[in-house]
MARFIKOL-143674 format. One record per atom (N, C-alpha, C): residue number from 1; residue in one letter; atom name; x, y, z. Coordinates in nm, 2 decimals. Layout:
! residues N
SITE seq type atom     px     py     pz
SITE NUM    A   CA      X      Y      Z
...
END
This chain:
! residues 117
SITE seq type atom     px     py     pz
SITE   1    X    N  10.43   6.39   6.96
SITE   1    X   CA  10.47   6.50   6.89
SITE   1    X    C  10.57   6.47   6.78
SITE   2    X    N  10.54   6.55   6.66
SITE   2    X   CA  10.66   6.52   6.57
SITE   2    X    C  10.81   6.54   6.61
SITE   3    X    N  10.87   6.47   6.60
SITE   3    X   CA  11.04   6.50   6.60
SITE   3    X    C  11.10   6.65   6.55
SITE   4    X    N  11.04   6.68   6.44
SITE   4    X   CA  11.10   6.80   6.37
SITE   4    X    C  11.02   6.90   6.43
SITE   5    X    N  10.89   6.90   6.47
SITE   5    X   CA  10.84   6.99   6.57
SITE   5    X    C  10.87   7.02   6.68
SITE   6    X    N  10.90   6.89   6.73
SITE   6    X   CA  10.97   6.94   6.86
SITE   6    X    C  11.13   7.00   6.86
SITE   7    X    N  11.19   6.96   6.75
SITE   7    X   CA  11.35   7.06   6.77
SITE   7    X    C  11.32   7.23   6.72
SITE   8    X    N  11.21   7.23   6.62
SITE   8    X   CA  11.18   7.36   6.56
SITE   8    X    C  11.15   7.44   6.78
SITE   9    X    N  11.05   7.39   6.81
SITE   9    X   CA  11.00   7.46   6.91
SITE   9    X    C  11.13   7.47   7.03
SITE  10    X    N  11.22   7.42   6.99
SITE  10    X   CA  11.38   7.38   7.09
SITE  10    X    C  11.44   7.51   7.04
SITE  11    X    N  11.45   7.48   6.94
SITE  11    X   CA  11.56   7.61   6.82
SITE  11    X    C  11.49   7.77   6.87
SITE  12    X    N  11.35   7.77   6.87
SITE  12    X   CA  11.30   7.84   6.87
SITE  12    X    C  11.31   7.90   7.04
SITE  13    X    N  11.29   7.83   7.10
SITE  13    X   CA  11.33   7.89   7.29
SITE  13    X    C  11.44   7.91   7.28
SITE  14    X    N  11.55   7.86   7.25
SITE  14    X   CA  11.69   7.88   7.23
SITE  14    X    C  11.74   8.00   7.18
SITE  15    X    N  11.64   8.08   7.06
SITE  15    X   CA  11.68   8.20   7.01
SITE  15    X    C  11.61   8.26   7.10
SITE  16    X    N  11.52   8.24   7.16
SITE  16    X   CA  11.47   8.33   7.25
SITE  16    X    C  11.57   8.40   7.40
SITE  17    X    N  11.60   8.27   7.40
SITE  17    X   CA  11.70   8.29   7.53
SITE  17    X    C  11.80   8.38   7.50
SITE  18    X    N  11.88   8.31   7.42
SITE  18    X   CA  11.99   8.42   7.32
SITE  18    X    C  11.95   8.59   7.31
SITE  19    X    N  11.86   8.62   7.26
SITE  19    X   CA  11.84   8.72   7.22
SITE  19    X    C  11.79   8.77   7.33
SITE  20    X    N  11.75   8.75   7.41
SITE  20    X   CA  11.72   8.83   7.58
SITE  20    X    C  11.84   8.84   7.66
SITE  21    X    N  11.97   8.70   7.64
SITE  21    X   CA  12.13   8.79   7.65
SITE  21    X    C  12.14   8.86   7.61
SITE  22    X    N  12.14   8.91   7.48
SITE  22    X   CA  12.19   9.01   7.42
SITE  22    X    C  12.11   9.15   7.47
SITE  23    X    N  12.02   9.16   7.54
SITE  23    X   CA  11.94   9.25   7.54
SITE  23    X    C  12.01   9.33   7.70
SITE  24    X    N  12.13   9.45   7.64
SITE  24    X   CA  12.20   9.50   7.74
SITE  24    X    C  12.07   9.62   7.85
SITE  25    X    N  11.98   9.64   7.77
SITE  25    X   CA  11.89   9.72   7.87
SITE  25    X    C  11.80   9.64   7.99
SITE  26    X    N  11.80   9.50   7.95
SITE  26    X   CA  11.70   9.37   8.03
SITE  26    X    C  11.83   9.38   8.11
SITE  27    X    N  11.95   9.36   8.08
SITE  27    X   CA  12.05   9.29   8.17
SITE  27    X    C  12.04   9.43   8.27
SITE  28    X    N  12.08   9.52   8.26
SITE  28    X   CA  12.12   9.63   8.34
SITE  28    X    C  12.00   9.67   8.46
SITE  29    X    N  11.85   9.62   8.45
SITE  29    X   CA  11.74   9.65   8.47
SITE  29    X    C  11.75   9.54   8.60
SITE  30    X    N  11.74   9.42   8.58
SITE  30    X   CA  11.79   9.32   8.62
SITE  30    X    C  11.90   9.31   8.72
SITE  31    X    N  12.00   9.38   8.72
SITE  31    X   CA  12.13   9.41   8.79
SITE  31    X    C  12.10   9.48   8.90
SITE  32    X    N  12.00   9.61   8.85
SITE  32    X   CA  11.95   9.70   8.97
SITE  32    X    C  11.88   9.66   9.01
SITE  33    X    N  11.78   9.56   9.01
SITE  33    X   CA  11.66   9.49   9.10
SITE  33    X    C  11.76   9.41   9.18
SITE  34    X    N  11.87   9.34   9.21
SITE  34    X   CA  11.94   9.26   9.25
SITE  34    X    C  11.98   9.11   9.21
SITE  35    X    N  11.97   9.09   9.11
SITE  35    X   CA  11.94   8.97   9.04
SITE  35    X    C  12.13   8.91   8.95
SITE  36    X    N  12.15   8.81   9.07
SITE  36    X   CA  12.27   8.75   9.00
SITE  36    X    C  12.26   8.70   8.86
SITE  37    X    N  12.37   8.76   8.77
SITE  37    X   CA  12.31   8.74   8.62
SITE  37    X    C  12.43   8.63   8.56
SITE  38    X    N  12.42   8.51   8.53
SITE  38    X   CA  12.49   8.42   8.50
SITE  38    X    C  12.50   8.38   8.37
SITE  39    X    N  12.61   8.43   8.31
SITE  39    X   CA  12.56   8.41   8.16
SITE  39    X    C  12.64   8.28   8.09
SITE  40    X    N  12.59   8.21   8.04
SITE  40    X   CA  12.56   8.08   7.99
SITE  40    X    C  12.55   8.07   7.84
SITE  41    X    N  12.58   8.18   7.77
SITE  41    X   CA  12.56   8.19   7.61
SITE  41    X    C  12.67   8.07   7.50
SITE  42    X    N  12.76   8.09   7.57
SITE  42    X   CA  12.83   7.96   7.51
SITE  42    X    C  12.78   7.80   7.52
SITE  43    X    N  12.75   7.75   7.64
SITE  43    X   CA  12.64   7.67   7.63
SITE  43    X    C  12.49   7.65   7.52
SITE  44    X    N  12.47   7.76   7.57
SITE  44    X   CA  12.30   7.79   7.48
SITE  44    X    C  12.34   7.79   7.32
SITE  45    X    N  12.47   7.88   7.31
SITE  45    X   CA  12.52   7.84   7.14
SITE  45    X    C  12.57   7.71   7.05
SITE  46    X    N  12.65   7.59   7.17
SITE  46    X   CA  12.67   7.47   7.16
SITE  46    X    C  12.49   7.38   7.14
SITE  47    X    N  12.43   7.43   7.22
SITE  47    X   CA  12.32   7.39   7.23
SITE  47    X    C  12.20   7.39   7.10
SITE  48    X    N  12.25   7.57   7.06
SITE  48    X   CA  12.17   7.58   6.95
SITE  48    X    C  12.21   7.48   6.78
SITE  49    X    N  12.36   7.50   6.81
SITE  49    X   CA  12.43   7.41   6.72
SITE  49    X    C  12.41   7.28   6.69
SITE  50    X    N  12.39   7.19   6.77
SITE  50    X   CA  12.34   7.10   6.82
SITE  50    X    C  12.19   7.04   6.74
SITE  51    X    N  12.11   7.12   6.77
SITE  51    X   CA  11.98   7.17   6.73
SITE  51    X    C  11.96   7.16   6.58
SITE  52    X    N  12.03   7.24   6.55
SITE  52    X   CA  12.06   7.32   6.36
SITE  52    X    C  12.07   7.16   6.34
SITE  53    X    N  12.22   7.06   6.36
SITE  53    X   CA  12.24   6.96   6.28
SITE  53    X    C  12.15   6.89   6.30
SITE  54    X    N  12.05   6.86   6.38
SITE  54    X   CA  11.92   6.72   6.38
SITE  54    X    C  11.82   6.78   6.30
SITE  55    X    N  11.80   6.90   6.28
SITE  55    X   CA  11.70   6.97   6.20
SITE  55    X    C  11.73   6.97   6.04
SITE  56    X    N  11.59   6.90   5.97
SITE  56    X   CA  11.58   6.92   5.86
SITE  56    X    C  11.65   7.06   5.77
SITE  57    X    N  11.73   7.04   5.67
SITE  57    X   CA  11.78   7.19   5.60
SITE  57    X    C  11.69   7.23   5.55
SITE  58    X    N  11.61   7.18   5.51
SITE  58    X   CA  11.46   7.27   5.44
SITE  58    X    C  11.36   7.33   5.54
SITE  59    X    N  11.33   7.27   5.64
SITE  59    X   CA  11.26   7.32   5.74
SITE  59    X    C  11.37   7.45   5.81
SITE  60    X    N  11.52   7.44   5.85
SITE  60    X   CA  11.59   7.51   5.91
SITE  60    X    C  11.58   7.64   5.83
SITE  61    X    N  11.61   7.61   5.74
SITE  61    X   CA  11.57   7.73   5.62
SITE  61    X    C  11.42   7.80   5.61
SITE  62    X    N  11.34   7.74   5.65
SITE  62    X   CA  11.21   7.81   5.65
SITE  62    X    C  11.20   7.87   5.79
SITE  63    X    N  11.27   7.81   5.90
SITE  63    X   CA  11.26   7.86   6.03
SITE  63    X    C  11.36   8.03   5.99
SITE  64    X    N  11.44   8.02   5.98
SITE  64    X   CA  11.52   8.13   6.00
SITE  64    X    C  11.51   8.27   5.87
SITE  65    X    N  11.42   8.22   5.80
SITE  65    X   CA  11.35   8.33   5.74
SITE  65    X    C  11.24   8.34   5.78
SITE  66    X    N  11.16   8.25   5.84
SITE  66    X   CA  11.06   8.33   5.96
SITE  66    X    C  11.09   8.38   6.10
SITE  67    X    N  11.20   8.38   6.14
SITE  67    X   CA  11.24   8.44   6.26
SITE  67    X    C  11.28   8.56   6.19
SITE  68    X    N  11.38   8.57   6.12
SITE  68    X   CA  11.45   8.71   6.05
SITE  68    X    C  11.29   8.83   6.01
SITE  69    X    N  11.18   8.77   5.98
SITE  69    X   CA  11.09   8.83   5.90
SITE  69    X    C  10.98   8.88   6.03
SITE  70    X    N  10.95   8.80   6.11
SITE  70    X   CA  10.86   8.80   6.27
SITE  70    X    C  10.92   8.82   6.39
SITE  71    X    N  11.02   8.76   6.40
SITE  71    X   CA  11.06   8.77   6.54
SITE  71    X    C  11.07   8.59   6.60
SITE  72    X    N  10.92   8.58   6.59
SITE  72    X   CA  10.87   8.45   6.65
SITE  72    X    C  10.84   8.37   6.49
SITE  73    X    N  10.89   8.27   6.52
SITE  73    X   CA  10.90   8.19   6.41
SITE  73    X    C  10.81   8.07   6.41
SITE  74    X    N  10.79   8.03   6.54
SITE  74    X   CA  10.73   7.89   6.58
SITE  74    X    C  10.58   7.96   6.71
SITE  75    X    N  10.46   7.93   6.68
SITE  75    X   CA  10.38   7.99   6.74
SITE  75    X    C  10.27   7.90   6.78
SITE  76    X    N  10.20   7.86   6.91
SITE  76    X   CA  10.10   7.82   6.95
SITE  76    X    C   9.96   7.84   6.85
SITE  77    X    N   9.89   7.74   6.88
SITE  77    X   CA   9.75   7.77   6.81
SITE  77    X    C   9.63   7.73   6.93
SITE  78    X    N   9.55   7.82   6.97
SITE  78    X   CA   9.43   7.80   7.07
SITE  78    X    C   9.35   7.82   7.03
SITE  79    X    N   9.23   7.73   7.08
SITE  79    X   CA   9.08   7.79   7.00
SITE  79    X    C   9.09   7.81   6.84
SITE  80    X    N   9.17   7.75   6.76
SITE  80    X   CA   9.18   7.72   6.64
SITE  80    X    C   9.21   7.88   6.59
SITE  81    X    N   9.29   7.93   6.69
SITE  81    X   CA   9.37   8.06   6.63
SITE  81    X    C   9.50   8.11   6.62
SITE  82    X    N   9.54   8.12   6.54
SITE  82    X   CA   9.75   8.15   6.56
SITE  82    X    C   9.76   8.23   6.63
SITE  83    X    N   9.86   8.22   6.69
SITE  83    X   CA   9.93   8.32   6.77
SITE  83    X    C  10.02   8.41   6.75
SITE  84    X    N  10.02   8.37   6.60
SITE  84    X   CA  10.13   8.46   6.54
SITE  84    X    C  10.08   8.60   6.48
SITE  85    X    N   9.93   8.56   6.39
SITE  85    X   CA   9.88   8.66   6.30
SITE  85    X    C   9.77   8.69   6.36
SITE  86    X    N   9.71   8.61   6.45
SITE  86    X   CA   9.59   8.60   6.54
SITE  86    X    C   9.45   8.58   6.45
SITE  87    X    N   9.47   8.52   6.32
SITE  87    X   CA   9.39   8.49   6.23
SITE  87    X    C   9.36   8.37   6.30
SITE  88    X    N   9.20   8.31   6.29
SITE  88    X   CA   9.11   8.21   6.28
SITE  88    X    C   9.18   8.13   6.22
SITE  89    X    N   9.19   7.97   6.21
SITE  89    X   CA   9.25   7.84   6.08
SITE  89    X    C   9.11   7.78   6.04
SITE  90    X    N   9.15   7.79   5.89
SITE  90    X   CA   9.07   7.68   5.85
SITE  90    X    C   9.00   7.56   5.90
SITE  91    X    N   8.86   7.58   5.95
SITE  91    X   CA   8.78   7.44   6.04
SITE  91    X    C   8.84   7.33   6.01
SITE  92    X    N   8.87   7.28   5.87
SITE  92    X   CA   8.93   7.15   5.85
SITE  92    X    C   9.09   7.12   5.95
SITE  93    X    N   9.14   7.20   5.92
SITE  93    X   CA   9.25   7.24   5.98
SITE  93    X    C   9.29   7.23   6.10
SITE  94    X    N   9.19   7.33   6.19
SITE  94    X   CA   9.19   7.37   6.33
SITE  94    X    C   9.18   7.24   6.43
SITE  95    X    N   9.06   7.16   6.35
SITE  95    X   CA   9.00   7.07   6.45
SITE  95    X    C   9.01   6.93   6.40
SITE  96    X    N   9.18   6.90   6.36
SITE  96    X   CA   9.21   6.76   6.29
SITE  96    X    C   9.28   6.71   6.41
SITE  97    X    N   9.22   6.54   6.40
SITE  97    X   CA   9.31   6.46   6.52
SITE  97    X    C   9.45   6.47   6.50
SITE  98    X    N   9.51   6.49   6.59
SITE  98    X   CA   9.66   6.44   6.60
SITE  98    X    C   9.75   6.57   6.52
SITE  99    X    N   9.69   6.66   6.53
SITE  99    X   CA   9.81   6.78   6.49
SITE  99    X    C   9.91   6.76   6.53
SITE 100    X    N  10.03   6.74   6.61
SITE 100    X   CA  10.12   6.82   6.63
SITE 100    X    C  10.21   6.66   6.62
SITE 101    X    N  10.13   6.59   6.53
SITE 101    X   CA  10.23   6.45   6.47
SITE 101    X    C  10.31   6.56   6.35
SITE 102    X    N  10.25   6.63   6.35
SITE 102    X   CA  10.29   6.67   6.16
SITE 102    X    C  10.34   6.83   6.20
SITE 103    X    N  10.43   6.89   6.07
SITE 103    X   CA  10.49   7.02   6.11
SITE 103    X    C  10.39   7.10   5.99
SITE 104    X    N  10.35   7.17   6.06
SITE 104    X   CA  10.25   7.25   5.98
SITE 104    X    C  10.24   7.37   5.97
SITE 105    X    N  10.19   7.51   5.89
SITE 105    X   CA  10.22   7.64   5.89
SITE 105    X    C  10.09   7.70   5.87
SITE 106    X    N  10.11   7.80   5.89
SITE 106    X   CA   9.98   7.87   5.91
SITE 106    X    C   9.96   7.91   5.75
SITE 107    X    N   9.81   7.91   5.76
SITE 107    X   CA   9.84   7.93   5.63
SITE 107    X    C   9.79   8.14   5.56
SITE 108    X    N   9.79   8.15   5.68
SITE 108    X   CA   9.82   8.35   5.69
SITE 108    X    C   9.90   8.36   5.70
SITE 109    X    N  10.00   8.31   5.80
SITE 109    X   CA  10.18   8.42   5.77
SITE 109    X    C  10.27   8.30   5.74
SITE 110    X    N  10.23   8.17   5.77
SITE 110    X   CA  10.32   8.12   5.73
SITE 110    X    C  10.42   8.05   5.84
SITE 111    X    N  10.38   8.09   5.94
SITE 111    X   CA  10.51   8.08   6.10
SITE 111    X    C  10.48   7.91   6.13
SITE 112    X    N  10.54   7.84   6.15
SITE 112    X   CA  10.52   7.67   6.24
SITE 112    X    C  10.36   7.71   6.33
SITE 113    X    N  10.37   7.59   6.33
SITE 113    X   CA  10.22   7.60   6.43
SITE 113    X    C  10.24   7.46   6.54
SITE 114    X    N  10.19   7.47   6.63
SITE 114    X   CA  10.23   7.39   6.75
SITE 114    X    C  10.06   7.41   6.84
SITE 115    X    N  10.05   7.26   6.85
SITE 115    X   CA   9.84   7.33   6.92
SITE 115    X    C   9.86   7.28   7.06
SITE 116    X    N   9.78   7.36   7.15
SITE 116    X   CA   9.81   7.39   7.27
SITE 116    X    C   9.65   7.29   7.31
SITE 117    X    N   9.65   7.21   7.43
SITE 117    X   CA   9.53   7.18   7.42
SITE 117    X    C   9.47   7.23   7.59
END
């Protein structure tokens, strides 16, 4: 797998995690089911930091205006379909050897693509 694919899909679980801290109604839900809640955000933000500096500034920049814009910035593709827009890819596209050497975008919304096999 590409190197910058694989930190984009790092960056990407990372804000996921983050943003499910912050989510005081998951926490409190959670609390009443019984669930020790150990929060770890300082880590995960040294972590995310971390992340940002190995990552290309042109790519980092295209990630965080697709997360600000979707939510999910970085998305699986199956069956030669995104998981982002849930659009079909281009046959050439879909069913080329060695995808996920290379960082590549959908070419409907635009989000990273990562192929699941």
């Amino acid at each position: 797998m590409n190197a910058q694919l694989e930190l984009l899909i790092m960056l990407h679980d990372l804000d996921l995690l983050l943003r499910e801290l912050k989510n005081t109604e998951a926490r409190q839900v959670e609390e009443q089911h019984g669930f020790r809640l150990v929060d770890h955000s300082s880590e995960l933000i040294q972590a995310r930091e971390d992340l940002v500096a190995k990552l290309d500034p042109a790519l980092l920049k295209r990630y965080e205006l697709f997360a600000r814009k979707y939510g999910r910035a970085v998305v699986p593709v199956v069956n030669g379909v995104c998981y982002g827009c849930f659009m079909r890819l281009p046959t050439a596209e879909a069913y080329q050897k060695n995808k996920n050497e290379r960082v590549s975008s959908c070419s409907n919304c635009g989000r990273f693509l990562y192929w699941m096999e």
